[in-house]
Gaussian input, Z-matrix of N, CA and C with variables (Angstrom, degrees):
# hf/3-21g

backbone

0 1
 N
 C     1     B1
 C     2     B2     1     A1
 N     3     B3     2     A2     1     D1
 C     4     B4     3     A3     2     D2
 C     5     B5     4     A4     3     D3
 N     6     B6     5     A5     4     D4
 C     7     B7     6     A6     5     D5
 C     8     B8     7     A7     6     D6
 N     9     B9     8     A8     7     D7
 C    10    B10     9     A9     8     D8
 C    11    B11    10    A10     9     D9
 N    12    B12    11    A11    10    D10
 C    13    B13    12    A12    11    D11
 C    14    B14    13    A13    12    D12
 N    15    B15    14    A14    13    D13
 C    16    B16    15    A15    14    D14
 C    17    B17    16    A16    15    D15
 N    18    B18    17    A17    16    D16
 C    19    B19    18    A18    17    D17
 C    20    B20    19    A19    18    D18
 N    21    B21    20    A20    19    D19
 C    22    B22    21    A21    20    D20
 C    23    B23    22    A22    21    D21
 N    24    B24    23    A23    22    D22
 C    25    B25    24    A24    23    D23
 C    26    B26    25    A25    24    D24
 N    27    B27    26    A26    25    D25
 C    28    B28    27    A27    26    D26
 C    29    B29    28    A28    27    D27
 N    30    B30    29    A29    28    D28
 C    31    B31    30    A30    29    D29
 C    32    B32    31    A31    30    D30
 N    33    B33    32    A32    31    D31
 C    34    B34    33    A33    32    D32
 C    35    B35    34    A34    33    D33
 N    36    B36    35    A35    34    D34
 C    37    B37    36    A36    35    D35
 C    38    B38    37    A37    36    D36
 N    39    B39    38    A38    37    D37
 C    40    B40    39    A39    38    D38
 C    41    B41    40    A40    39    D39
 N    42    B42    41    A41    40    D40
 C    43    B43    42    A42    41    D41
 C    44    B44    43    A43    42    D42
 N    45    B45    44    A44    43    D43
 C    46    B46    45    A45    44    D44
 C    47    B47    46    A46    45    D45
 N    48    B48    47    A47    46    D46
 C    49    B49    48    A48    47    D47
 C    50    B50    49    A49    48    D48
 N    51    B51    50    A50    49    D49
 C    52    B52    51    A51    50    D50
 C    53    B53    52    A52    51    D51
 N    54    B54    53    A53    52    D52
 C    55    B55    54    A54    53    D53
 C    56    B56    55    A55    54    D54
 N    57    B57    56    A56    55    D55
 C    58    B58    57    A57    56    D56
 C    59    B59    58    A58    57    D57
 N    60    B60    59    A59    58    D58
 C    61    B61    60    A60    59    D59
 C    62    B62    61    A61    60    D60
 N    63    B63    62    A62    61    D61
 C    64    B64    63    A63    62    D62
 C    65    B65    64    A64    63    D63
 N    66    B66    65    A65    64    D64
 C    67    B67    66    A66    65    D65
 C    68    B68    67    A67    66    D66
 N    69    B69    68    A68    67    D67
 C    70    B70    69    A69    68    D68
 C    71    B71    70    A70    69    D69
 N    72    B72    71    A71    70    D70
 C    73    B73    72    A72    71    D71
 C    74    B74    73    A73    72    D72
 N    75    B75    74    A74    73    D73
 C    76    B76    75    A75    74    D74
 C    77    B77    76    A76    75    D75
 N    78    B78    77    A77    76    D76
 C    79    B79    78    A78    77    D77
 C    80    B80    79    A79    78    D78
 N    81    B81    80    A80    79    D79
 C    82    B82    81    A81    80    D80
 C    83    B83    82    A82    81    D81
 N    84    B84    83    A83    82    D82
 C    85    B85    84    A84    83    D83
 C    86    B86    85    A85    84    D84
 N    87    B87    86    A86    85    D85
 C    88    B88    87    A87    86    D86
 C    89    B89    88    A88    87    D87
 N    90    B90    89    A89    88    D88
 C    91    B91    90    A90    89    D89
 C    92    B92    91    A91    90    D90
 N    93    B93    92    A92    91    D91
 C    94    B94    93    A93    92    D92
 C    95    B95    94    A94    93    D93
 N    96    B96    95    A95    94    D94
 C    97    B97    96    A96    95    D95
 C    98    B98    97    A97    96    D96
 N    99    B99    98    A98    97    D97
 C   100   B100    99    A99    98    D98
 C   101   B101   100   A100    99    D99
 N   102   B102   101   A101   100   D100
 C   103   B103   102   A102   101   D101
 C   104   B104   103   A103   102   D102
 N   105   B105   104   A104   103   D103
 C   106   B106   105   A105   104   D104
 C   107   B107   106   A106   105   D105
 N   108   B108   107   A107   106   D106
 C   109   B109   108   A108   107   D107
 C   110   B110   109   A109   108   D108
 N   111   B111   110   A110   109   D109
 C   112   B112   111   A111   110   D110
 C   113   B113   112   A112   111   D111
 N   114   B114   113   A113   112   D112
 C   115   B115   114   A114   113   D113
 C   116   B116   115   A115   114   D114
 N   117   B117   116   A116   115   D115
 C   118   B118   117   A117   116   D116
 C   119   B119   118   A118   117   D117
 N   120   B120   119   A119   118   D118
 C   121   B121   120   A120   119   D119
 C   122   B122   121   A121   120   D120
 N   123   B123   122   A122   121   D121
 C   124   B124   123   A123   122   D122
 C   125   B125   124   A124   123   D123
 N   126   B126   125   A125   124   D124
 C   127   B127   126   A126   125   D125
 C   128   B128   127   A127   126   D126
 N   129   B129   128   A128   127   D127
 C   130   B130   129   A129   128   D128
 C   131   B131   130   A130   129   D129
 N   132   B132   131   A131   130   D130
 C   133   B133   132   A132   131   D131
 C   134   B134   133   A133   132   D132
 N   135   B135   134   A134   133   D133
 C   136   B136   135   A135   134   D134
 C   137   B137   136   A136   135   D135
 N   138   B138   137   A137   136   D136
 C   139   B139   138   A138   137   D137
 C   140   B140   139   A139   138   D138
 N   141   B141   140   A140   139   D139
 C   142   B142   141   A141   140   D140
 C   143   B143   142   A142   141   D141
 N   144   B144   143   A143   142   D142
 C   145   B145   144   A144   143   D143
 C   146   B146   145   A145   144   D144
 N   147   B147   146   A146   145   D145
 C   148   B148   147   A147   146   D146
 C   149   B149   148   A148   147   D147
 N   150   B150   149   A149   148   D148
 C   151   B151   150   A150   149   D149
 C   152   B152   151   A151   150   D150
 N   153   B153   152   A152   151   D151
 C   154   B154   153   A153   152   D152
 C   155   B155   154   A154   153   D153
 N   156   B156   155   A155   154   D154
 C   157   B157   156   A156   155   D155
 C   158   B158   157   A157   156   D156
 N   159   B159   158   A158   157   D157
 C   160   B160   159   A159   158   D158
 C   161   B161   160   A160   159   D159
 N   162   B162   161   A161   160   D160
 C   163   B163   162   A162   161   D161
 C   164   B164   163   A163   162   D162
 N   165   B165   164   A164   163   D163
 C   166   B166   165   A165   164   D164
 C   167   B167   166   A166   165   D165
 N   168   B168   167   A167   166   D166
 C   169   B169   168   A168   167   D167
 C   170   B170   169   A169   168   D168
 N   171   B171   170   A170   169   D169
 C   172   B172   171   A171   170   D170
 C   173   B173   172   A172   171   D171
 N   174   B174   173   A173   172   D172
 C   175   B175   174   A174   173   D173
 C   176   B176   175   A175   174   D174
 N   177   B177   176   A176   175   D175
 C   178   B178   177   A177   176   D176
 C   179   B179   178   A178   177   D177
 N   180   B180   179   A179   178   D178
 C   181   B181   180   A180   179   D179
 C   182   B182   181   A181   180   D180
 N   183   B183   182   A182   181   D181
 C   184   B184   183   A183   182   D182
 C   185   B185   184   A184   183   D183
 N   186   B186   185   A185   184   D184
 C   187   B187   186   A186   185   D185
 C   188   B188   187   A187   186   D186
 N   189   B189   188   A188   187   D187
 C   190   B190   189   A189   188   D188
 C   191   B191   190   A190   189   D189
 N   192   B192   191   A191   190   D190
 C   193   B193   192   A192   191   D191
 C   194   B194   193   A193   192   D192
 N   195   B195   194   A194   193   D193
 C   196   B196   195   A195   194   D194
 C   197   B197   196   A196   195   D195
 N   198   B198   197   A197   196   D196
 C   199   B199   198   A198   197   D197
 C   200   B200   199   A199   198   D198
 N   201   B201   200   A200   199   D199
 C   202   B202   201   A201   200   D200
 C   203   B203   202   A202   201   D201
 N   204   B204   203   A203   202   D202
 C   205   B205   204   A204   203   D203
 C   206   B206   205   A205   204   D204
 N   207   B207   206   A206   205   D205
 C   208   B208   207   A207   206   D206
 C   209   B209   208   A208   207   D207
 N   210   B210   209   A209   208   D208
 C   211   B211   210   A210   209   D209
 C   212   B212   211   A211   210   D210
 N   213   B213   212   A212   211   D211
 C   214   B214   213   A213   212   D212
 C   215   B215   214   A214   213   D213
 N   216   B216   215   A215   214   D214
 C   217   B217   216   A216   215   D215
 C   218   B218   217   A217   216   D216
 N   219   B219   218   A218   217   D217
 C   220   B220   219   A219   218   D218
 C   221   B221   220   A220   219   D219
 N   222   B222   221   A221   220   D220
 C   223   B223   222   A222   221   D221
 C   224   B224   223   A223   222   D222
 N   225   B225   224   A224   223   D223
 C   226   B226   225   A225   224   D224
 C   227   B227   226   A226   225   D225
 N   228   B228   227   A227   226   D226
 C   229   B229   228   A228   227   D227
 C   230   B230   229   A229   228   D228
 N   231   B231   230   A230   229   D229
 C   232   B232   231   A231   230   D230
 C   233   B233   232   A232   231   D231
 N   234   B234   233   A233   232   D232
 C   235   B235   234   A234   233   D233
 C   236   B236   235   A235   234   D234
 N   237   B237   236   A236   235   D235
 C   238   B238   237   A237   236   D236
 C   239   B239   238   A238   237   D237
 N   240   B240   239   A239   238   D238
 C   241   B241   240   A240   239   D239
 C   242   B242   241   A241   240   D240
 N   243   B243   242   A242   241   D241
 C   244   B244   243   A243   242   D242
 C   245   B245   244   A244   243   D243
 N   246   B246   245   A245   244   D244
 C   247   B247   246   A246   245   D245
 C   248   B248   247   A247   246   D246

   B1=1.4452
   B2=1.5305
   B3=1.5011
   B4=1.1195
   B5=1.7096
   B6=1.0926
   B7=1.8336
   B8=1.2011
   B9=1.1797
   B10=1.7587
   B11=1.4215
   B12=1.4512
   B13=0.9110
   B14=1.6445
   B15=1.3135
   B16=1.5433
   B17=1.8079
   B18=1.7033
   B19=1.7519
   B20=1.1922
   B21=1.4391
   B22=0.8746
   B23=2.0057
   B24=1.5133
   B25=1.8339
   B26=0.9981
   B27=1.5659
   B28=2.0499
   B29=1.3471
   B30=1.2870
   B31=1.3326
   B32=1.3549
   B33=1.1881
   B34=1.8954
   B35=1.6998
   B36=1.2516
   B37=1.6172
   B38=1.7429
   B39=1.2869
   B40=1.5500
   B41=1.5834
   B42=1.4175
   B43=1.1892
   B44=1.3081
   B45=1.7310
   B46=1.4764
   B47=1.3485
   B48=1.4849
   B49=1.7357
   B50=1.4712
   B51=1.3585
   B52=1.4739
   B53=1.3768
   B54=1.1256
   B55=1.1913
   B56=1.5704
   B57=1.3520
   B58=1.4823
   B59=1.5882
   B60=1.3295
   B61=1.3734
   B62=2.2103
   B63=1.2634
   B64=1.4642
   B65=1.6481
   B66=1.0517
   B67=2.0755
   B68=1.8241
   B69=1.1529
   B70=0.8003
   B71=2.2428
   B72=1.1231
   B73=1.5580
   B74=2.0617
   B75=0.9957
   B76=1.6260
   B77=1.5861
   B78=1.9635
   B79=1.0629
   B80=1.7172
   B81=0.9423
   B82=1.7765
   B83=1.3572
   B84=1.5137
   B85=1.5450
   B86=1.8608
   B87=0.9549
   B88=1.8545
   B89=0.9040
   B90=1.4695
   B91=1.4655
   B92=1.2165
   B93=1.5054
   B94=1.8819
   B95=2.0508
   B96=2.0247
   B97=1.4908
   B98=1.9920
   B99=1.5311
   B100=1.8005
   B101=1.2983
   B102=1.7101
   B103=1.5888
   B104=1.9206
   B105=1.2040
   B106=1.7239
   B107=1.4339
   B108=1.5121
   B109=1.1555
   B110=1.9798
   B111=0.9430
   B112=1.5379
   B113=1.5474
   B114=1.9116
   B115=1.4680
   B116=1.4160
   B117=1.5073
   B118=1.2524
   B119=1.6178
   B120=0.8293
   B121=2.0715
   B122=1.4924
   B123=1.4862
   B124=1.6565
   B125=1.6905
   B126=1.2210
   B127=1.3754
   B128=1.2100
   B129=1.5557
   B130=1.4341
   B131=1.6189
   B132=1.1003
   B133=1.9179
   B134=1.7160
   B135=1.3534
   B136=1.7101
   B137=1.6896
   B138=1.2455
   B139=1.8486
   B140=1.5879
   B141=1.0866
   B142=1.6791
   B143=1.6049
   B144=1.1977
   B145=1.6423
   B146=1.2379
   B147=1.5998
   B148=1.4907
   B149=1.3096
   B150=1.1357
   B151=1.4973
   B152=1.5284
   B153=1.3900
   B154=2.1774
   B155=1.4234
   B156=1.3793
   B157=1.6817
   B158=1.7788
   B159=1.3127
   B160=1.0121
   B161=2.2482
   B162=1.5574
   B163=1.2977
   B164=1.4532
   B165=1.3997
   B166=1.9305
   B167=1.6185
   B168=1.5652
   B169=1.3892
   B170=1.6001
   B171=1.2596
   B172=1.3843
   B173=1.2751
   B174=1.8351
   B175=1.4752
   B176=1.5722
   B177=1.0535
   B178=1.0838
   B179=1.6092
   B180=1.2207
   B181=2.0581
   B182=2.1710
   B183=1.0916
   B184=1.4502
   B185=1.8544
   B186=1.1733
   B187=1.4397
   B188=1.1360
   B189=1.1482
   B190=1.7604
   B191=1.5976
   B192=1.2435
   B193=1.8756
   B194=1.0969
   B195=1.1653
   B196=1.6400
   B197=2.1247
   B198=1.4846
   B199=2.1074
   B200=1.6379
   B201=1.1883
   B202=0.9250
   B203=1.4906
   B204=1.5730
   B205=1.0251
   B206=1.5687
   B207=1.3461
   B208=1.8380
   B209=1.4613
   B210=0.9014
   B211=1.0344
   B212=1.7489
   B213=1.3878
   B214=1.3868
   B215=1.9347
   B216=1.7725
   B217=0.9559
   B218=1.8832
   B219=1.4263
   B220=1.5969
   B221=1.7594
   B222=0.8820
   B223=1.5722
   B224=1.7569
   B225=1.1381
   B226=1.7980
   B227=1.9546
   B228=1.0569
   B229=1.6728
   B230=1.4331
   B231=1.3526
   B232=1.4145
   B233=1.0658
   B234=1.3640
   B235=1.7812
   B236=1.1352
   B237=1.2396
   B238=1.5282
   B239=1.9485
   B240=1.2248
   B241=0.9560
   B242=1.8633
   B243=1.2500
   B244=1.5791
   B245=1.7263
   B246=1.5360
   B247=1.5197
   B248=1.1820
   A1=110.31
   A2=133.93
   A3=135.53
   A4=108.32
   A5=101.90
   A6=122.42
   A7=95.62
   A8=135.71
   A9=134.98
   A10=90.77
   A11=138.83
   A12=151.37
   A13=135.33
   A14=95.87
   A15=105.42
   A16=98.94
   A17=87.32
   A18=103.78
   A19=105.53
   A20=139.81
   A21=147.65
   A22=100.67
   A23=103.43
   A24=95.30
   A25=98.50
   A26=114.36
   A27=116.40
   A28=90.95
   A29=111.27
   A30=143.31
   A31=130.25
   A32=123.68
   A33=113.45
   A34=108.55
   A35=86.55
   A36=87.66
   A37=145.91
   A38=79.69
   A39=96.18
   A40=109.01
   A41=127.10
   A42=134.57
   A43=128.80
   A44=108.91
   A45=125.25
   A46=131.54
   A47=125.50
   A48=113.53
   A49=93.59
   A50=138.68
   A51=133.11
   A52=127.62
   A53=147.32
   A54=129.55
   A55=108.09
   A56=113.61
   A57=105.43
   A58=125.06
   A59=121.07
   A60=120.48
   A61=111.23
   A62=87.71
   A63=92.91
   A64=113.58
   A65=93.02
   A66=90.21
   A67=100.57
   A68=124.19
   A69=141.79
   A70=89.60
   A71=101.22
   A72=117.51
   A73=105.57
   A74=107.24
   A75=115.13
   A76=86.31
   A77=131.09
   A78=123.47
   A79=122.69
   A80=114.62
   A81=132.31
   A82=78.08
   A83=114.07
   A84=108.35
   A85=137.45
   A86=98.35
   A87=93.89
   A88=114.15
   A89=115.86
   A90=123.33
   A91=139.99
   A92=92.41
   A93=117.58
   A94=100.43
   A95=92.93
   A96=92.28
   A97=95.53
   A98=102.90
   A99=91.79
   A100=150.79
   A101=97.95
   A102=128.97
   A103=81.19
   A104=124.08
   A105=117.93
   A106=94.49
   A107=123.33
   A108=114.86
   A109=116.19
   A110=102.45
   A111=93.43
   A112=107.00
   A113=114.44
   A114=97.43
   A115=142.10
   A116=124.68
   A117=132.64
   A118=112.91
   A119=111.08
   A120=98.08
   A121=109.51
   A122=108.03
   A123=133.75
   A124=94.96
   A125=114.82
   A126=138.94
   A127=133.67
   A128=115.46
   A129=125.54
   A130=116.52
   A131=123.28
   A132=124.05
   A133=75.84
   A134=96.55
   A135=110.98
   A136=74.37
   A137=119.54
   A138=120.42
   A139=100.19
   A140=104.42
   A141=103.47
   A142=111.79
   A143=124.51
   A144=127.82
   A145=87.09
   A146=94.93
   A147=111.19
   A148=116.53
   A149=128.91
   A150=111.98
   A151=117.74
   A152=98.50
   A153=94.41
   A154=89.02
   A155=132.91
   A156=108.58
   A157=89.96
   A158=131.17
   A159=134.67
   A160=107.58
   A161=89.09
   A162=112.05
   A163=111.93
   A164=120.61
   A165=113.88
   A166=103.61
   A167=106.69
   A168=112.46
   A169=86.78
   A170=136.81
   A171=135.13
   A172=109.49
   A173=99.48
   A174=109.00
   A175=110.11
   A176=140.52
   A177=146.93
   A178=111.40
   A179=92.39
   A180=89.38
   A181=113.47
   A182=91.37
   A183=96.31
   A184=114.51
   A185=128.14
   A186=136.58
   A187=122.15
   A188=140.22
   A189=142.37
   A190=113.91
   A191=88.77
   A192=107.97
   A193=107.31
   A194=127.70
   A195=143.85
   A196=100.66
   A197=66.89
   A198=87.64
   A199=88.27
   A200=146.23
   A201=128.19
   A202=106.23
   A203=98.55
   A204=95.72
   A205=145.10
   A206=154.13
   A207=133.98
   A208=100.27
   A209=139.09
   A210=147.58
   A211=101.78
   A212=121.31
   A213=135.35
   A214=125.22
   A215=105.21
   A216=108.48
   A217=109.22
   A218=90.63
   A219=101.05
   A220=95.52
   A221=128.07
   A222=131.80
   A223=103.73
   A224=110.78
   A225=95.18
   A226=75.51
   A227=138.02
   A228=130.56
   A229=104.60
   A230=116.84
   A231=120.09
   A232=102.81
   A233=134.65
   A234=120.00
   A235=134.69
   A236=130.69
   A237=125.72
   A238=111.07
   A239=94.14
   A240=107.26
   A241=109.33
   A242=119.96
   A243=125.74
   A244=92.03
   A245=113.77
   A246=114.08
   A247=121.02
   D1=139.45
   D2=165.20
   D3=-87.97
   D4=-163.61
   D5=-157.39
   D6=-140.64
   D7=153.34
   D8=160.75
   D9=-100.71
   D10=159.65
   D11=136.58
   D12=-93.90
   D13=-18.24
   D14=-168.74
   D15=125.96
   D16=154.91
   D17=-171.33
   D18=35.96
   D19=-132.25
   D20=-130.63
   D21=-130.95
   D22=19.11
   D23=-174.77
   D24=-107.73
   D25=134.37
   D26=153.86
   D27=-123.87
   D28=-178.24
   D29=-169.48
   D30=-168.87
   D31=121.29
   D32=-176.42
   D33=-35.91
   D34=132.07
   D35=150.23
   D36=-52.15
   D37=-38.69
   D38=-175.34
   D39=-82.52
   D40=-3.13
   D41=163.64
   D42=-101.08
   D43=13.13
   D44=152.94
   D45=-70.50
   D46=105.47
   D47=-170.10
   D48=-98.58
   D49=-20.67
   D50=-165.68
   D51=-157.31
   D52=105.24
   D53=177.48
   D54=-102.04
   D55=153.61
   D56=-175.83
   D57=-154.11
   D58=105.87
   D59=-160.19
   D60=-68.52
   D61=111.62
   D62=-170.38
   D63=-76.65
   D64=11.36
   D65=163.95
   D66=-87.56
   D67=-18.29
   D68=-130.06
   D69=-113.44
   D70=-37.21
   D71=-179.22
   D72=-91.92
   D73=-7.99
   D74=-156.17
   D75=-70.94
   D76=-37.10
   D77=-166.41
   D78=-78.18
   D79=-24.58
   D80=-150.89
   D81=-92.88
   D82=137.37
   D83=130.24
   D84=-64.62
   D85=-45.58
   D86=162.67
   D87=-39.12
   D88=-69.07
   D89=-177.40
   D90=-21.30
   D91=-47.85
   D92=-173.63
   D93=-85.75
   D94=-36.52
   D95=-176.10
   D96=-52.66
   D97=-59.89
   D98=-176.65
   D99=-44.80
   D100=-17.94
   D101=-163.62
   D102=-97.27
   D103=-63.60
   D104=-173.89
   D105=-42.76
   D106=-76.85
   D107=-159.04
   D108=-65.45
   D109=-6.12
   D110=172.92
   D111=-76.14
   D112=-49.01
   D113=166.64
   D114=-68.72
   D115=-1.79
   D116=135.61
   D117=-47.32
   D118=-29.40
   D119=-179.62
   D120=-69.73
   D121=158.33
   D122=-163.74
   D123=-74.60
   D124=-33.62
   D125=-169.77
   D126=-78.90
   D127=-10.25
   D128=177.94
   D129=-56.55
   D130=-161.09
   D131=-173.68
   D132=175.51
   D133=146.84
   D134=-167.65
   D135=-146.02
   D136=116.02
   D137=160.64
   D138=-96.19
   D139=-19.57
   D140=-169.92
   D141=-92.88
   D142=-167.59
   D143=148.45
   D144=-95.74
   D145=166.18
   D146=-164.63
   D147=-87.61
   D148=145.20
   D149=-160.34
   D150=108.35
   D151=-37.54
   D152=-174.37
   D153=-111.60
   D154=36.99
   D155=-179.41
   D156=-79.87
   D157=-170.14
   D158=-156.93
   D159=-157.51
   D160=-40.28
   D161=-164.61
   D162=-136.82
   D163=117.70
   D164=165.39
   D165=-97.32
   D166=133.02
   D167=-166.84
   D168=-103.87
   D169=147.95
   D170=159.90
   D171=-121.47
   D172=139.26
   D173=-171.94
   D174=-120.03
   D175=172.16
   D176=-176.27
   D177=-62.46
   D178=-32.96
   D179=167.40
   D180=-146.44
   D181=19.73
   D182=175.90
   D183=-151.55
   D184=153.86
   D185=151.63
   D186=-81.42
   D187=142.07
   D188=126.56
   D189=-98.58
   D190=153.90
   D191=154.44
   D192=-117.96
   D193=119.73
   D194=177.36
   D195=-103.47
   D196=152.02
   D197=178.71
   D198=-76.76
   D199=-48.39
   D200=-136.25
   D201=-118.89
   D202=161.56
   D203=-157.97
   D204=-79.22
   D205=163.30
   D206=175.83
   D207=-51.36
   D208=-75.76
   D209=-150.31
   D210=-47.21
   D211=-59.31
   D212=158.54
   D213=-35.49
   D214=-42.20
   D215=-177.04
   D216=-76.34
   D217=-36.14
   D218=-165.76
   D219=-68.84
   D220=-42.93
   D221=175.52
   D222=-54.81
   D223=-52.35
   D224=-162.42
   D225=-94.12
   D226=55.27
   D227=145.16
   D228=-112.62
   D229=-5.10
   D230=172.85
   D231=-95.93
   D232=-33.42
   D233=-164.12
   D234=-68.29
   D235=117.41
   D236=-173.71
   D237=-96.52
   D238=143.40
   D239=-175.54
   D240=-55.43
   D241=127.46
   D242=-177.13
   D243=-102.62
   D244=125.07
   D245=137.61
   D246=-131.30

Protein backbone atom coordinates (compact mmCIF):
# COMPACT_ATOMS: atom_id res chain seq x y z
CA UNK A 1 0.00 0.00 0.00
CA UNK A 2 1.29 3.58 -0.58
CA UNK A 3 0.60 6.85 1.58
CA UNK A 4 -0.31 10.18 -0.18
CA UNK A 5 1.76 12.77 1.14
CA UNK A 6 0.59 15.78 -0.55
CA UNK A 7 0.56 17.10 -4.37
CA UNK A 8 1.49 14.59 -6.28
CA UNK A 9 3.94 12.26 -3.54
CA UNK A 10 3.12 8.64 -2.23
CA UNK A 11 5.36 6.30 -0.91
CA UNK A 12 5.13 2.59 0.39
CA UNK A 13 3.99 2.21 3.55
CA UNK A 14 6.18 -0.19 4.71
CA UNK A 15 9.06 2.26 4.11
CA UNK A 16 7.71 4.61 6.82
CA UNK A 17 9.98 4.60 10.10
CA UNK A 18 8.33 7.94 11.61
CA UNK A 19 5.94 10.40 11.14
CA UNK A 20 6.05 13.47 13.25
CA UNK A 21 3.80 16.44 13.95
CA UNK A 22 6.16 19.49 14.00
CA UNK A 23 4.00 21.87 16.14
CA UNK A 24 4.66 19.38 18.31
CA UNK A 25 8.88 19.69 18.00
CA UNK A 26 8.65 23.76 18.09
CA UNK A 27 9.17 23.25 22.17
CA UNK A 28 12.38 21.01 22.91
CA UNK A 29 15.61 22.21 22.07
CA UNK A 30 16.90 18.85 20.61
CA UNK A 31 14.07 18.62 18.81
CA UNK A 32 14.40 21.73 16.72
CA UNK A 33 18.47 20.89 17.01
CA UNK A 34 17.11 17.45 14.91
CA UNK A 35 14.47 19.11 12.71
CA UNK A 36 17.56 22.00 11.58
CA UNK A 37 19.81 19.33 10.93
CA UNK A 38 17.48 17.10 9.02
CA UNK A 39 16.91 20.21 6.65
CA UNK A 40 20.56 20.47 6.07
CA UNK A 41 20.41 16.83 4.55
CA UNK A 42 20.89 16.08 0.61
CA UNK A 43 17.73 14.02 1.25
CA UNK A 44 14.92 16.18 2.27
CA UNK A 45 11.45 16.37 -0.16
CA UNK A 46 9.61 19.76 0.59
CA UNK A 47 5.74 18.92 -1.02
CA UNK A 48 4.85 22.16 0.45
CA UNK A 49 6.39 25.85 0.19
CA UNK A 50 8.44 26.28 2.91
CA UNK A 51 6.95 27.47 5.80
CA UNK A 52 3.38 25.48 5.63
CA UNK A 53 4.99 21.95 6.08
CA UNK A 54 2.97 20.70 9.02
CA UNK A 55 4.48 17.05 9.36
CA UNK A 56 8.23 15.30 8.72
CA UNK A 57 7.47 11.80 7.43
CA UNK A 58 10.76 9.60 7.73
CA UNK A 59 11.62 6.95 5.36
CA UNK A 60 14.08 4.39 5.34
CA UNK A 61 16.37 6.43 3.00
CA UNK A 62 14.70 9.84 2.45
CA UNK A 63 12.63 12.82 4.42
CA UNK A 64 9.57 14.85 3.51
CA UNK A 65 7.73 17.77 4.96
CA UNK A 66 4.20 17.42 4.07
CA UNK A 67 1.33 20.33 4.32
CA UNK A 68 -0.70 18.01 5.92
CA UNK A 69 -1.26 17.02 8.80
CA UNK A 70 0.01 13.57 11.42
CA UNK A 71 -2.99 13.14 12.53
CA UNK A 72 -4.42 13.07 8.71
CA UNK A 73 -1.53 10.95 7.50
CA UNK A 74 -1.86 8.35 10.32
CA UNK A 75 -5.71 8.03 9.48
CA UNK A 76 -5.49 7.45 5.63
CA UNK A 77 -2.32 4.67 6.73
CA UNK A 78 -5.22 2.75 7.97
CA UNK A 79 -7.52 2.93 4.99
CA UNK A 80 -8.17 0.11 2.93
CA UNK A 81 -9.19 0.28 -0.20
CA UNK A 82 -13.34 -0.58 -0.39
CA UNK A 83 -14.74 -2.12 -3.78
Amino acid sequence: MYLHLGSDVLIKKDKIVAIIDLETTKEGKTSKKIINDIKDNKKVNYISELGKEKTLIITSSEYYFSPISSITLFKRSFFKNRV
